[in-house]
C-alpha positions as CSV (number, residue, x, y, z in Angstrom):
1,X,44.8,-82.7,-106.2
2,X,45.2,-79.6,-108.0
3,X,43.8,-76.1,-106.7
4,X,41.1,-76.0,-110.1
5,X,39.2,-79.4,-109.0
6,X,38.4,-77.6,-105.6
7,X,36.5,-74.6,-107.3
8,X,33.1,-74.2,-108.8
9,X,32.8,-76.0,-111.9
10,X,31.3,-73.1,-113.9
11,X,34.8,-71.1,-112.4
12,X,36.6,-73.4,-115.0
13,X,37.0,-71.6,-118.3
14,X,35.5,-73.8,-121.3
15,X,38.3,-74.6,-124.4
16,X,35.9,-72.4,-126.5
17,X,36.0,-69.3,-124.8
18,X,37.9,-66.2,-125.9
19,X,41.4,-65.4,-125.0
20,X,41.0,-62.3,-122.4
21,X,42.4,-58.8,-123.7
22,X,45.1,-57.3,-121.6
23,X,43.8,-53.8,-121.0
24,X,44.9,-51.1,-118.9
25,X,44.3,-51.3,-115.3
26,X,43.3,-48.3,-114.4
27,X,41.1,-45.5,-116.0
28,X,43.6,-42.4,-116.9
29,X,41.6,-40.3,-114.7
30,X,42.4,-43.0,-111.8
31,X,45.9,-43.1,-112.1
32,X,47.8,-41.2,-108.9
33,X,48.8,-37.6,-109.7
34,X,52.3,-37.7,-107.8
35,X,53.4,-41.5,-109.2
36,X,56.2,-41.0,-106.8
37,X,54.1,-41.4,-103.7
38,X,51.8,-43.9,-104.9
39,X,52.0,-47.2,-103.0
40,X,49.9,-49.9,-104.0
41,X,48.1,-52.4,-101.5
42,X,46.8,-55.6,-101.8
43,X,44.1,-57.4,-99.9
44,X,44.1,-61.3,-100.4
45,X,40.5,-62.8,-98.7
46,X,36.5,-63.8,-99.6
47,X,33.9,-61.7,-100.9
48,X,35.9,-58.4,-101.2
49,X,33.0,-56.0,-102.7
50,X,35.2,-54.7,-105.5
51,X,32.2,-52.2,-106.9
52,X,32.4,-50.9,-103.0
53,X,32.5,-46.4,-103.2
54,X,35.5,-47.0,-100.8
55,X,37.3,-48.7,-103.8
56,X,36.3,-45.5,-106.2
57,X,37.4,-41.8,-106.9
58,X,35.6,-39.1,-106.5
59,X,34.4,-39.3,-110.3
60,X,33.0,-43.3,-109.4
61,X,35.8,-44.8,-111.0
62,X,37.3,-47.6,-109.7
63,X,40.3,-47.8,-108.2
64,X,41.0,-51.6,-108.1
65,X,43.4,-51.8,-110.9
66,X,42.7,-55.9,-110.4
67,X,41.1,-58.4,-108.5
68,X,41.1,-62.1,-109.0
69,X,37.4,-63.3,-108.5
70,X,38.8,-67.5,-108.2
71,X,35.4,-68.6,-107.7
72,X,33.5,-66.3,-110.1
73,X,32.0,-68.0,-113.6
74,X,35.1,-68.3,-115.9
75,X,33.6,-65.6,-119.0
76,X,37.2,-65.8,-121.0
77,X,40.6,-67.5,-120.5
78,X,43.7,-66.2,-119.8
79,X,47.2,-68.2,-119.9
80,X,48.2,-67.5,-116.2
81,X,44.7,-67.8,-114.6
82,X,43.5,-71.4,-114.3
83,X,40.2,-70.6,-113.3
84,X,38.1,-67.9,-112.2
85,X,37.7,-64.5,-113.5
86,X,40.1,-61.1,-113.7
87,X,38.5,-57.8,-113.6
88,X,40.9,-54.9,-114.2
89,X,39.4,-51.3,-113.3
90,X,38.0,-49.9,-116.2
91,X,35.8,-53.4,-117.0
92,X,34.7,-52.6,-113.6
93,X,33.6,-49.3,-114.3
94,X,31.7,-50.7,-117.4
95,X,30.0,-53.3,-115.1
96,X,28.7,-50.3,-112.3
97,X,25.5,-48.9,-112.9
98,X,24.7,-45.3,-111.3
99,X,22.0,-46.4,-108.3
100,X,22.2,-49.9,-108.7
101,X,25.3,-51.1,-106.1
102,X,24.7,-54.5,-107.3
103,X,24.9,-54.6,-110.6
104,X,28.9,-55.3,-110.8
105,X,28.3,-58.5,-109.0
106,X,25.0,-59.5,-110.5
107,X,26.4,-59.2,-114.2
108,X,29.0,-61.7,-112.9
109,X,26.9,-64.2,-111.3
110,X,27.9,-63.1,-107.8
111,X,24.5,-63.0,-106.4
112,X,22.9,-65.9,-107.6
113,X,21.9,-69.5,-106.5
114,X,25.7,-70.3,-108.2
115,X,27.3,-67.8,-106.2
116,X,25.8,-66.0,-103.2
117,X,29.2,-64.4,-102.4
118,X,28.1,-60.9,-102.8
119,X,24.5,-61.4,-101.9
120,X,24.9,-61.0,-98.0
121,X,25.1,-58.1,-96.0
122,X,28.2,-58.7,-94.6
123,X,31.3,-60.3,-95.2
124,X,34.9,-60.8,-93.7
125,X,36.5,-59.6,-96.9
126,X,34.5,-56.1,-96.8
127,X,35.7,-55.2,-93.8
128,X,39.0,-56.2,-94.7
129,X,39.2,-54.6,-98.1
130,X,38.0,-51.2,-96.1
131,X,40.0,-50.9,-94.0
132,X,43.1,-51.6,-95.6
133,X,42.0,-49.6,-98.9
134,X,39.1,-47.8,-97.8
135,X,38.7,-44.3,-98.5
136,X,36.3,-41.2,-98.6
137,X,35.0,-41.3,-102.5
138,X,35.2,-37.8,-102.3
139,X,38.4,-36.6,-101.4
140,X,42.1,-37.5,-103.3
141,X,43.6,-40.1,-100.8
142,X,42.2,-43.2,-102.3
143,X,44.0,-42.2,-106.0
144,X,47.0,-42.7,-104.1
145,X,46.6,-46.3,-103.4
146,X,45.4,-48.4,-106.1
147,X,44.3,-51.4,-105.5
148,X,45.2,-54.8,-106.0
149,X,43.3,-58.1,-104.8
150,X,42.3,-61.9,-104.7
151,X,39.2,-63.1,-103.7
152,X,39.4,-66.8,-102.6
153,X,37.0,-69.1,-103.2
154,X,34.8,-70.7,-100.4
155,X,36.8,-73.6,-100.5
156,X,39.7,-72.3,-98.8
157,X,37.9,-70.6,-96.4
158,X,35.4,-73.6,-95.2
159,X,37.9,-75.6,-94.2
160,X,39.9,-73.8,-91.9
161,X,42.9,-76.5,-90.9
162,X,44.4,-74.6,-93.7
163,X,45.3,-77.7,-96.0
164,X,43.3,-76.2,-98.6
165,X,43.9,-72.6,-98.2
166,X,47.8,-72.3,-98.2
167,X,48.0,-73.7,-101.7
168,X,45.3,-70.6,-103.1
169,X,46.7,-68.2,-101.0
170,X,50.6,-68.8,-102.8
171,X,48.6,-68.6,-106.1
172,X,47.2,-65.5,-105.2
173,X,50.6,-64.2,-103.6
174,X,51.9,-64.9,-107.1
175,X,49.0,-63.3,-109.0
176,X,49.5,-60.0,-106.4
177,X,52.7,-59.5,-107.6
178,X,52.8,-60.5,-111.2
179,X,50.1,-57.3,-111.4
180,X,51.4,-55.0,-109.3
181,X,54.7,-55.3,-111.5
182,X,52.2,-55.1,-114.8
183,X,50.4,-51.9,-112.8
184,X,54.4,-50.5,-112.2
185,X,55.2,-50.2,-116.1
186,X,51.7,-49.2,-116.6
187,X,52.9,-46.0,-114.2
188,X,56.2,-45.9,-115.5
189,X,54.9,-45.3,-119.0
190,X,52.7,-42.8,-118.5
191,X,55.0,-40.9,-116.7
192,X,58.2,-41.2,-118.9
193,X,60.1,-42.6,-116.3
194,X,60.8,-45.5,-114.2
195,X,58.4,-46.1,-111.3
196,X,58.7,-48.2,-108.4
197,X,55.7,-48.1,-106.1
198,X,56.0,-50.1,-102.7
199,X,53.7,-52.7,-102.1
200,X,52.0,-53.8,-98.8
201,X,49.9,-56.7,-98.7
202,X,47.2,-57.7,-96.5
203,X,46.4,-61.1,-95.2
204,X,43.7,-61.4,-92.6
205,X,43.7,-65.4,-92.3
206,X,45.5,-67.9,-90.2
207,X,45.8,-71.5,-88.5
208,X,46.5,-73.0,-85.6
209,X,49.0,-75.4,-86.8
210,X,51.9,-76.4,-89.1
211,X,55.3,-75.4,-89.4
212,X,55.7,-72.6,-86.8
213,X,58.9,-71.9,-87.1
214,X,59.1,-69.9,-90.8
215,X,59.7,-72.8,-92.7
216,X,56.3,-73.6,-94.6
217,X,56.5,-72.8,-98.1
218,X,53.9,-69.9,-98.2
219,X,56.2,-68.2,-95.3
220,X,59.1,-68.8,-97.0
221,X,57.8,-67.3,-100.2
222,X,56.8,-64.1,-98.6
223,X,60.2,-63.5,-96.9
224,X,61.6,-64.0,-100.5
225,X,59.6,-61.8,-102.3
226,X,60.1,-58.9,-99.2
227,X,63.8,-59.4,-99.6
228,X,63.6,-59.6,-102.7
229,X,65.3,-55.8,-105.0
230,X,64.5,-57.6,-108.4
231,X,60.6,-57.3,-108.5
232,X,60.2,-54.2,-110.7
233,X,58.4,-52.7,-107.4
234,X,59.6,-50.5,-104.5
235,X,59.7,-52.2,-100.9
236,X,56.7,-55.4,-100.4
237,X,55.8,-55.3,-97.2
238,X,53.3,-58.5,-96.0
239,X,51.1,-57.7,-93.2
240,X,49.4,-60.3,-90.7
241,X,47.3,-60.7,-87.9
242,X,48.8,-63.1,-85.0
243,X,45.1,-64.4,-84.7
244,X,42.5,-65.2,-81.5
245,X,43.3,-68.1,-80.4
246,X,45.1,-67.6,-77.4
247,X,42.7,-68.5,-75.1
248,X,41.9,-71.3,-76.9
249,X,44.0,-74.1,-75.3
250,X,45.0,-75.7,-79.1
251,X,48.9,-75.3,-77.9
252,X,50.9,-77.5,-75.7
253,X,54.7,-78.9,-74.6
254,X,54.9,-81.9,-73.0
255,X,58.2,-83.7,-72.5
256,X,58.9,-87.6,-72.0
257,X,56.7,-89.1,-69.9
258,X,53.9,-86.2,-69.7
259,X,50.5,-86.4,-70.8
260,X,47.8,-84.3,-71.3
261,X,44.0,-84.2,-72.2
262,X,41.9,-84.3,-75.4
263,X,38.6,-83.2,-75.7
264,X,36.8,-84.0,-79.0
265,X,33.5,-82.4,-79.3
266,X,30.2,-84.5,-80.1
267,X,28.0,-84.6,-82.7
268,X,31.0,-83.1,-84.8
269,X,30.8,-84.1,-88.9
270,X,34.3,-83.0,-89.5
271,X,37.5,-84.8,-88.6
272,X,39.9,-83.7,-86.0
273,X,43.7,-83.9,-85.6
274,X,46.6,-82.8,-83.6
275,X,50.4,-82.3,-84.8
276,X,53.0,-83.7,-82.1
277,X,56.6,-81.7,-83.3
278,X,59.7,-82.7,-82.0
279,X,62.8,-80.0,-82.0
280,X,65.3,-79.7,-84.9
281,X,67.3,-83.0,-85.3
282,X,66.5,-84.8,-82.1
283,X,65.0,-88.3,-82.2
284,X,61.4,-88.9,-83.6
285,X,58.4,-88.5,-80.8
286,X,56.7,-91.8,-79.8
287,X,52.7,-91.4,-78.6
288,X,50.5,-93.6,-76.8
289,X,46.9,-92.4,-77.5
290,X,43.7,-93.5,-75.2
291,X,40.1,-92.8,-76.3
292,X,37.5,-92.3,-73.5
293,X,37.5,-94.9,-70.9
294,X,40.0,-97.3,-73.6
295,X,43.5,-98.8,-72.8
296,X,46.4,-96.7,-74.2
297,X,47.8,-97.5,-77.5
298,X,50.8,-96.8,-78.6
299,X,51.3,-95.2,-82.1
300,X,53.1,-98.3,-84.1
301,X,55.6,-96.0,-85.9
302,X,58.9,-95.2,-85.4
303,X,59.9,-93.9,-88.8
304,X,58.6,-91.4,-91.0
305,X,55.7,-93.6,-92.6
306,X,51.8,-93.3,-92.7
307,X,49.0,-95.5,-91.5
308,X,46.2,-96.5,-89.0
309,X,46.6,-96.6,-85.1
310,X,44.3,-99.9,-84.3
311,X,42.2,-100.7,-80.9
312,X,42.6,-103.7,-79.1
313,X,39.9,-104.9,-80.8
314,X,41.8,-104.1,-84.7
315,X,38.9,-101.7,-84.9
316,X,40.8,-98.4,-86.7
317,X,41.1,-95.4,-84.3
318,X,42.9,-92.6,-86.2
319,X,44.6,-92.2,-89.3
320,X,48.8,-91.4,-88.3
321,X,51.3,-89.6,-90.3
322,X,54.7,-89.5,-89.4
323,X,57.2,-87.2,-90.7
324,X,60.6,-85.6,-90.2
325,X,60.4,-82.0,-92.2
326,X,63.3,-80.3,-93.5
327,X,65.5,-83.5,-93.7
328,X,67.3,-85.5,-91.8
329,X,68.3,-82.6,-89.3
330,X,64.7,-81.3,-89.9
331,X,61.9,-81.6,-87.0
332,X,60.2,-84.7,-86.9
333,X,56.0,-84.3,-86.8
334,X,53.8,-87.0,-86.1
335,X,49.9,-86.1,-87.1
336,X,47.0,-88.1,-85.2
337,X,43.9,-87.5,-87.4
338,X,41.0,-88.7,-85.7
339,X,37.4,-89.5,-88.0
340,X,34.7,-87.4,-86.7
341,X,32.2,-88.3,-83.9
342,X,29.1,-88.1,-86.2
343,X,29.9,-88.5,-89.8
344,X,27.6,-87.9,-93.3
345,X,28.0,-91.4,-93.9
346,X,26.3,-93.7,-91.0
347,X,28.8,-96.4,-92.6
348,X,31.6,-94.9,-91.8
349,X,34.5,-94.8,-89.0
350,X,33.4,-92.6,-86.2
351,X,35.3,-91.3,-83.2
352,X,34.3,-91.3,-79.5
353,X,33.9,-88.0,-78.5
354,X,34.9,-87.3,-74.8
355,X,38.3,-86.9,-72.9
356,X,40.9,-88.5,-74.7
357,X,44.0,-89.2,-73.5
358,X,47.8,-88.4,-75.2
359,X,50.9,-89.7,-73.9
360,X,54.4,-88.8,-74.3
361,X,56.7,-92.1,-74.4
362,X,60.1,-90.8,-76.0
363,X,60.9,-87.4,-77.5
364,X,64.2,-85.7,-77.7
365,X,65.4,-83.7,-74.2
366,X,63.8,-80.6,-75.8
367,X,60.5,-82.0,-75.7
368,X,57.6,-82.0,-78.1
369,X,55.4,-79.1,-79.3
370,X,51.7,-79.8,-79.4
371,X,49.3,-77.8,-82.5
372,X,45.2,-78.5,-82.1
373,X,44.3,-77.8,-86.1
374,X,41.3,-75.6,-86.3
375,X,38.4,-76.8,-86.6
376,X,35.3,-74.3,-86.3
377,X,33.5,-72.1,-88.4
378,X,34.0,-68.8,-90.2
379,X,31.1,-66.4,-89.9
380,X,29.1,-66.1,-92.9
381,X,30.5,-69.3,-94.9
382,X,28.5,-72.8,-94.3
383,X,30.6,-75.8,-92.4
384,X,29.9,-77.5,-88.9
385,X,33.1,-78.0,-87.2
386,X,33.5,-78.0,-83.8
387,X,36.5,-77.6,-82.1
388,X,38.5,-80.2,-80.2
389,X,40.9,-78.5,-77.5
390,X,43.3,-80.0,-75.2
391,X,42.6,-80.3,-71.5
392,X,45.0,-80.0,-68.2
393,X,42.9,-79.9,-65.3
394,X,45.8,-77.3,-63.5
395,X,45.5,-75.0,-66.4
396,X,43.1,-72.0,-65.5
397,X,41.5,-70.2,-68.2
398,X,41.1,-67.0,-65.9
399,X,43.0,-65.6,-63.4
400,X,41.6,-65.3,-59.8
401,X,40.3,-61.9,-60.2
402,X,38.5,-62.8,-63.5
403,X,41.2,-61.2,-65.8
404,X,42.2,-63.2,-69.0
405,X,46.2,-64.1,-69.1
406,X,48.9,-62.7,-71.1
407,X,52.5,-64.9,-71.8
408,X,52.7,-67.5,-69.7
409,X,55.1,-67.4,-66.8
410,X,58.3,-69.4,-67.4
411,X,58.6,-70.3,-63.9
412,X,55.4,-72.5,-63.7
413,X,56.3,-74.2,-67.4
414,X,52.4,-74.8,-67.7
415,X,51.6,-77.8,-70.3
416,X,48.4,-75.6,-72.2
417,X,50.8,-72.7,-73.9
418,X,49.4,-69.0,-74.2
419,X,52.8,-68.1,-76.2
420,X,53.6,-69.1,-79.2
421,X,49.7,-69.1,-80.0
422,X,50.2,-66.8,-83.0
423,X,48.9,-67.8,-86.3
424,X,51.6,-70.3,-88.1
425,X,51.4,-68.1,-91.3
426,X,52.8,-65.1,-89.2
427,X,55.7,-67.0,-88.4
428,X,58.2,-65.5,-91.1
429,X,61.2,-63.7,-90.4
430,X,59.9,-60.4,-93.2
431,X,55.9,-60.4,-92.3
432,X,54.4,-57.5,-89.9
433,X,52.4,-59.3,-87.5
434,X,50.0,-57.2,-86.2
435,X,47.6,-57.7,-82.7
436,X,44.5,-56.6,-81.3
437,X,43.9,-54.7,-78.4
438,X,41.3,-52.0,-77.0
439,X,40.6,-48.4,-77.7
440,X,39.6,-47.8,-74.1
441,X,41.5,-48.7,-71.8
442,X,44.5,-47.5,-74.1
443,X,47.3,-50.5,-74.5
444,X,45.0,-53.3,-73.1
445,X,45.7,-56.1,-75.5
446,X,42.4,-58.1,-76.6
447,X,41.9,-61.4,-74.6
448,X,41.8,-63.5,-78.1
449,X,45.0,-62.0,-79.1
450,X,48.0,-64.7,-80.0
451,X,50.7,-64.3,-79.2
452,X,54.1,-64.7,-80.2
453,X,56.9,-67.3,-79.2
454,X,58.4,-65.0,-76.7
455,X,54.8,-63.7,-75.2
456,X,54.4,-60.4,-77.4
457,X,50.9,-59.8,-79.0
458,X,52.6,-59.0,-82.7
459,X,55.4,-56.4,-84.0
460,X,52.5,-53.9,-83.2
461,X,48.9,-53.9,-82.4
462,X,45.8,-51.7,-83.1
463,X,42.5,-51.4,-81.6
464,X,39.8,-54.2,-83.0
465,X,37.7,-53.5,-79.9
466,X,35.9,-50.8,-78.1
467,X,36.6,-51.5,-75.0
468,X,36.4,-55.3,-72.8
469,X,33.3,-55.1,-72.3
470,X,32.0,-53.9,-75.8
471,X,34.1,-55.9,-78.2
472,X,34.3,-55.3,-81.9
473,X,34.2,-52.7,-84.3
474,X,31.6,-51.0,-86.8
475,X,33.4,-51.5,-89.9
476,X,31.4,-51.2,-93.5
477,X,28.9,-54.2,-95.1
478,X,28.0,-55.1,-98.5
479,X,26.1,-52.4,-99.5
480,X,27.5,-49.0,-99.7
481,X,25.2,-47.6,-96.2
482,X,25.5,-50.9,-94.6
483,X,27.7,-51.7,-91.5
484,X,28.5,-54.7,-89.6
485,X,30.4,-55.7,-86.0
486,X,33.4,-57.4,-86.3
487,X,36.1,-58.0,-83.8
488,X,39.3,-59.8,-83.9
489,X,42.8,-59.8,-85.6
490,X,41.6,-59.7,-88.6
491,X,40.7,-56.4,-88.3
492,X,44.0,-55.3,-86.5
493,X,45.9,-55.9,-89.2
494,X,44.0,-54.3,-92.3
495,X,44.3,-51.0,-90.3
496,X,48.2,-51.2,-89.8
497,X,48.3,-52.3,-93.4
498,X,46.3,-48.8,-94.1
499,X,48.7,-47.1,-91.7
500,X,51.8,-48.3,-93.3
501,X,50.7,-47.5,-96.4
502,X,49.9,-43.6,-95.9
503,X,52.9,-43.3,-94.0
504,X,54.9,-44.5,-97.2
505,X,53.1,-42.2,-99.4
506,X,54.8,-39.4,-97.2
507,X,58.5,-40.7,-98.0
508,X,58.8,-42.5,-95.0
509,X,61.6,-45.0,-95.1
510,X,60.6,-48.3,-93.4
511,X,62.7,-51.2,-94.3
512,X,62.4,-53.8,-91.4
513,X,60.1,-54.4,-88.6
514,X,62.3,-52.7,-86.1
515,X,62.0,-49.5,-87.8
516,X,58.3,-49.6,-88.5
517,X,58.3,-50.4,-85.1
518,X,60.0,-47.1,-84.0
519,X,58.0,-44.9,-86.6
520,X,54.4,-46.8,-85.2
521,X,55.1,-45.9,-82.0
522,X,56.1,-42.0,-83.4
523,X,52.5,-41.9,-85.2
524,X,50.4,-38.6,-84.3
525,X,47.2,-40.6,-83.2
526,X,46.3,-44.3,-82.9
527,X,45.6,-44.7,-86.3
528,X,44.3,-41.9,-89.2
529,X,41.0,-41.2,-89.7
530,X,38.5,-44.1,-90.9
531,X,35.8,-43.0,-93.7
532,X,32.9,-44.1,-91.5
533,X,31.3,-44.0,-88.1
534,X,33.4,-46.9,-86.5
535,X,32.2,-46.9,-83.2
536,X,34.6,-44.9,-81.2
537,X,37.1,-42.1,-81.0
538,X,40.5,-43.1,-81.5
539,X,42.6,-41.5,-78.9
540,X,45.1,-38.5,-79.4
541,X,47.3,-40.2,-78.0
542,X,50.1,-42.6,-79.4
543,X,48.8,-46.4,-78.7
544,X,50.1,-49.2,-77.5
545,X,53.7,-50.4,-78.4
């Protein structure tokens, strides 16, 4: 299927329609006095308010040199943009209307039965966009940073396995650096001279399973493009949160012979599925699988193949995909997909829900790795998944004292995994991975935060929450006065991105994660002053590691 069937209709440019004009991307007045110490940044999510003041100068020009609406109403074509619509800044500043906030997004259709993207008061991708790119209209900070971004379409985001979203989220990767490259000679020729402005990218999304170990294509791409010298650009860096699932009990490693709980939730319309990953060129796993109160049965394949896991009965159980990735010395995978427990169509295969059961016959003496795909629902965006989570009854959610866990001690070797819970597209050997922890008490790390293979919380962390008893954030809504709570990852991340950003505006020199590392920890204050009333006082003092 390709990524156009699984947009909007009306986001599919008709063979009539004009050819877009390649204008400039920014207004001349926009463009950063000091090229040298402009860096650009890039926020790839929904719903980014593109028309937001944050976005503007103090003259109410935009500073989003491009965005990539992909589920807006297709109004021209271009030849590198399948569907959707491009804005650059100045058609932006044609489309704002002094005292009307809305009219950018009602001219395109963005607030309408078609399109209700920009009609609500709050979205993940406004608080995203501000606080990665946010800044005071009236001051000169914001000229600095232009900005760059893709707007996904609700597609992606809906379904939130991820088996939709990786492939718009490597078109928009593309589309982030085929402009900022466009924006650089832009720069270059107004100033006379070559210009190579860094680039940091922001990407506030993950999953819960797939390839953890750096070698899915979208990780792969990123790592090429930060190593990358040939890009026309300064340094890229790629920021990510390691997302809130640690608490969620969707990782696992059995070895032969162990088992381990499944719950799958009722009443659930969407399917569920677990990936079983053996280690790098050891032998294929074998599964037996038992639904509630069934006999076991084992998976029937023992070669990389496809097909349906059968009842005693013949009645169909799952769907079961079987695959060794990365060739023959690759990691063998074997996906149990089960049908949901109360699907649209009456006709159709359902699932018991209830405690099912997984087995481990034979996997190689490393063991197998066990990924629950996500399954639930993103605030603000329709869908009714529920999600299914795996069940040991030794594992303890909570310590004794009521405290939530951190990495999980080696010495037990606990089946339900709290490390390596980090999202599988922070998983790259380039990306910043970024966790969430508390403003008060300093260097407590947020409950939801996941972690890392080797129990850390990300490269660095910033605070997405007050404190543990008042979680979240006030971060901006839709309309320029409004504000919304958020909490989570997704918020860590945008204001590291915002961090890294100003600091190499200043000439600082960050090339890996070890340095930015070193020069986080040296910051003056936990992070620089936020354009809004966010809901508490950053410390003075430097913040957690």
């Amino acid at each position: 299927m390709s990524l156009p069937q699984l947009v909007s209709p009306r986001a599919i440019p008709a063979p009539g329609m004009p050819l877009a004009e390649d204008g400039p991307f920014l207004a001349p007045a926009t463009h950063p006095d000091d090229p040298d110490r402009a860096v650009l940044v890039a926020v790839i999510d929904h719903a980014i308010p593109f028309a937001h003041p944050l976005l503007t100068t103090s003259a109410g020009l935009s500073r989003v040199a491009a965005i990539w609406l992909m589920d807006a109403g297709a109004q021209s074509r271009r030849p590198d943009i399948a569907f959707g619509q491009e804005l650059r800044g100045p058609q932006i500043d044609a489309l704002c209307r002094p005292g009307d906030p809305e009219a950018a997004y009602r001219a395109l259709g963005l607030t309408g039965p078609g399109d209700m993207s920009m009609a609500r008061h709050a979205t993940h991708g406004v608080a995203v966009a501000a606080l990665a790119a946010g800044h005071d209209p009236g001051g000169d900070v914001g000229r600095t940073h232009p900005v760059l971004a893709v707007s996904l379409p609700r597609a992606a985001l809906t379904e939130t396995s991820g088996s939709i979203a990786a492939l718009f989220i490597q078109a928009a990767v593309i589309f982030v650096i085929a402009r900022a490259r466009a924006l650089a000679r832009e720069m270059s020729q107004r100033a006379g001279r070559r210009i190579l402005p860094p680039l940091v990218v922001n990407l506030s999304l993950g999953i819960t399973a797939g390839s953890d170990d750096g070698s899915a294509l979208m990780t792969r791409l990123q790592d090429a493009i930060s190593a990358s010298t040939e890009t026309d650009l300064g340094q890229v860096h790629f920021v990510l949160p390691t997302g809130n699932h640690r608490q969620d009990c969707l990782r696992a490693h059995l070895t032969a012979g162990q088992g381990i709980g499944w719950t799958i939730p009722p009443a659930d319309p969407t399917p569920n599925a677990i990936e079983i990953w053996g280690a790098p060129g050891e032998r294929l796993p074998r599964l037996r699988i038992a639904a509630p109160q069934a006999v076991p049965v084992a998976v029937p394949l023992d070669q990389p193949d496809e097909g349906q896991l059968l009842d005693a009965s013949g009645h169909a159980l799952a769907r079961i995909v079987l695959q060794r990735r990365g060739g023959a010395s690759g990691r063998g995978c074997l996906t149990v997909i089960l049908p949901p427990t109360l699907p649209v169509d009456m006709a159709a295969p359902a699932a018991p829900a209830g405690l099912w059961q997984l087995h481990l016959d034979e996997a190689g003496p490393s063991g197998c790795d066990l990924f629950v795909h996500r399954d639930d629902r993103l605030s603000g965006l329709p869908g009714q998944g529920r999600q299914s989570r795996l069940h040991d009854p030794r594992h303890a959610r909570q310590t004794e004292d009521g405290r939530w866990p951190l990495a999980d001690d080696p010495a037990t070797a606990p089946l339900i995994r709290r490390s390596g819970t980090a999202s599988v597209y922070a998983r790259g050997a380039r990306q910043i991975r970024v966790g969430a922890g508390c403003a008060s008490p300093q260097g407590r790390i947020s409950a939801y935060t996941g972690l890392l293979p080797d129990g850390s919380p990300g490269d660095v962390t910033a605070p997405a929450d007050a404190s543990p008893a008042r979680p979240g954030m006030l971060v901006p809504g839709v309309a320029p006065a409004s504000r919304q709570r958020l909490s989570g990852t997704s918020l860590a991340a945008p204001q590291v991105t915002r961090w890294l950003a100003m600091a190499l505006a200043e000439g600082a020199h960050i090339p890996d994660r070890q340095t930015l590392r070193a020069n986080y920890a040296r910051r003056a204050s936990t992070l620089p002053d936020l354009p809004w009333r966010d809901g508490f006082r950053y410390p003075d003092a430097a913040g957690p590691p």
